[in-house]
N, C-alpha and C positions, 0 to 999 in steps of 0.2 A: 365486482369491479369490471372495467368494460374496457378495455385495450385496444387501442384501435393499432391499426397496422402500423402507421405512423413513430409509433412511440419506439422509440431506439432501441438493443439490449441494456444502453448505461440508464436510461431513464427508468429500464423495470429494475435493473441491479440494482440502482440508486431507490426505488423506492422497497425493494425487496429489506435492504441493508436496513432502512429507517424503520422498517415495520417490523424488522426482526429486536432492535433496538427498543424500542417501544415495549414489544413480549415480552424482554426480558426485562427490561426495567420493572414492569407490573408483577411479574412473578416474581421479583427480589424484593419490592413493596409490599405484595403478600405475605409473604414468610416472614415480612420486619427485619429485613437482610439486606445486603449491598452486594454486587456482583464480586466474589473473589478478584485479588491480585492474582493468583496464580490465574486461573482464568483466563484474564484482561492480557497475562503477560504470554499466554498457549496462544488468545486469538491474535495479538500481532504478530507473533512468530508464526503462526499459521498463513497469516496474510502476506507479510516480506513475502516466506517462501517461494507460496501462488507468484506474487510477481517478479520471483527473480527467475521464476521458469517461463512465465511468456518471454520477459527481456531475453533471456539467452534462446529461446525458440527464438526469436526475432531477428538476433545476433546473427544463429548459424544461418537462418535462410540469407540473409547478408552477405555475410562470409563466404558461401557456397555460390553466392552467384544466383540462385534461385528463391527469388524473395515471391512468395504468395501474398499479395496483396488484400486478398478477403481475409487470410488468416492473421495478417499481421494488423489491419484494421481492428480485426474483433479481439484480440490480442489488448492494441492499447485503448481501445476503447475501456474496456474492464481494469486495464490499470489506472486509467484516470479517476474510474471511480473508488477504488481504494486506493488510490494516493490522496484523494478528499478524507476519504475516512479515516487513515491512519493515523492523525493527530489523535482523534479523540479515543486513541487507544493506549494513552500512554497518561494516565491521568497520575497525580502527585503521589499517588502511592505504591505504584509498582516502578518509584525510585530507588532499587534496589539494586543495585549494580556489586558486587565486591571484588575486588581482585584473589587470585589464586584459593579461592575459598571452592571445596568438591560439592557441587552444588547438585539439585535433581537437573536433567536437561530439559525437564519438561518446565520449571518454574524457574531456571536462571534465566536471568536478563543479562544482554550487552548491550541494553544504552545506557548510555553515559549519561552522569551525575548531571552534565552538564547541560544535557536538553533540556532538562527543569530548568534550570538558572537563566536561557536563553530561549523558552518557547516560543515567543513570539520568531524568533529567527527560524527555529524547526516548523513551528506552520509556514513559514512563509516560503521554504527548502520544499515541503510538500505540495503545495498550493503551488509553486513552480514548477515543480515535477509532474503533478498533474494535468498541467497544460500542455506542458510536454507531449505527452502524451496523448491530449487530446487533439493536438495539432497532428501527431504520426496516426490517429485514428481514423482523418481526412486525408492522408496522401492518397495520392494513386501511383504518380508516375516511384521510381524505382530512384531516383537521385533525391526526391522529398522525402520518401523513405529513409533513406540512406541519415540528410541529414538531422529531420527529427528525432531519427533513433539514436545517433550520435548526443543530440542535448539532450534527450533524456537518460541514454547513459552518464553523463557530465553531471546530473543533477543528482541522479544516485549515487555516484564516487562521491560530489561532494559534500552530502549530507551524510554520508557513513563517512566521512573521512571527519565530519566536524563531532557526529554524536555517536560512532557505533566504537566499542570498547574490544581491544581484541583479550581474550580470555587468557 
């Protein structure tokens, strides 16, 4: 494949993401298998994590008065592109949510029952958050910063406040 310089990090992440997707779809059709729920439910808990650590790097260079502008660029850049992917990691059967039940940490889940019932609303919390995001990937100045990173904090509080379950 041929990459011209042009091509952004979100556009090779973006196709890194699709082609890893692909892989493993063909190696779960080989074996006459479907990708585990536990699995599905390690990689978006893998993926929040990642992005709740640029958001708070983001945060403190904020905070501190000392905002890097390249790093906080390539920061939301990467988060736009897994807040695009994170719908599709949340498919109807790692509907699994329980209350007070000792569960492994590695395969419990905290969303809520209710993301299914309302997906259309959770992609759309996403695909908002995304843009977010992808607008704080073009700031420069230090007050566009400030306020893109503010909505896309917004869009995070209010997507875990509609579908994240506290244990």
């Amino acid at each position: 494949m041929n990459w011209r310089k042009t091509d952004s990090p979100r556009r090779l992440a973006a196709a890194f993401l699709a082609a890893s997707l692909v892989a493993t779809g063909f190696v779960a059709l080989a074996q006459g298998q479907s990708v585990a729920t536990t699995d599905v439910i390690f990689a978006r808990k893998t993926m929040m994590s990642s992005l709740c650590d640029k958001m708070m790097e983001i945060e403190r260079m904020i905070a501190a008065g000392n905002i890097d502008s390249k790093t906080t660029r390539a920061h939301a850049d990467a988060m736009s592109v897994m807040l695009i992917a994170i719908p599709h990691l949340f498919p109807p059967s790692s509907n699994q949510w329980k209350r007070d039940v000792n569960q492994d940490p590695v395969a419990e889940t905290l969303a809520s029952p209710d993301l299914w019932t309302s997906f259309p609303d959770f992609y759309r919390q996403a695909a908002a958050a995304a843009r977010a995001a992808s607008a704080l990937s073009r700031a420069d100045k230090a007050e566009d910063i400030k306020t893109y990173a503010r909505e896309l904090r917004i869009g995070c509080d209010t997507c875990h406040a509609l579908y994240l379950e506290e244990p």
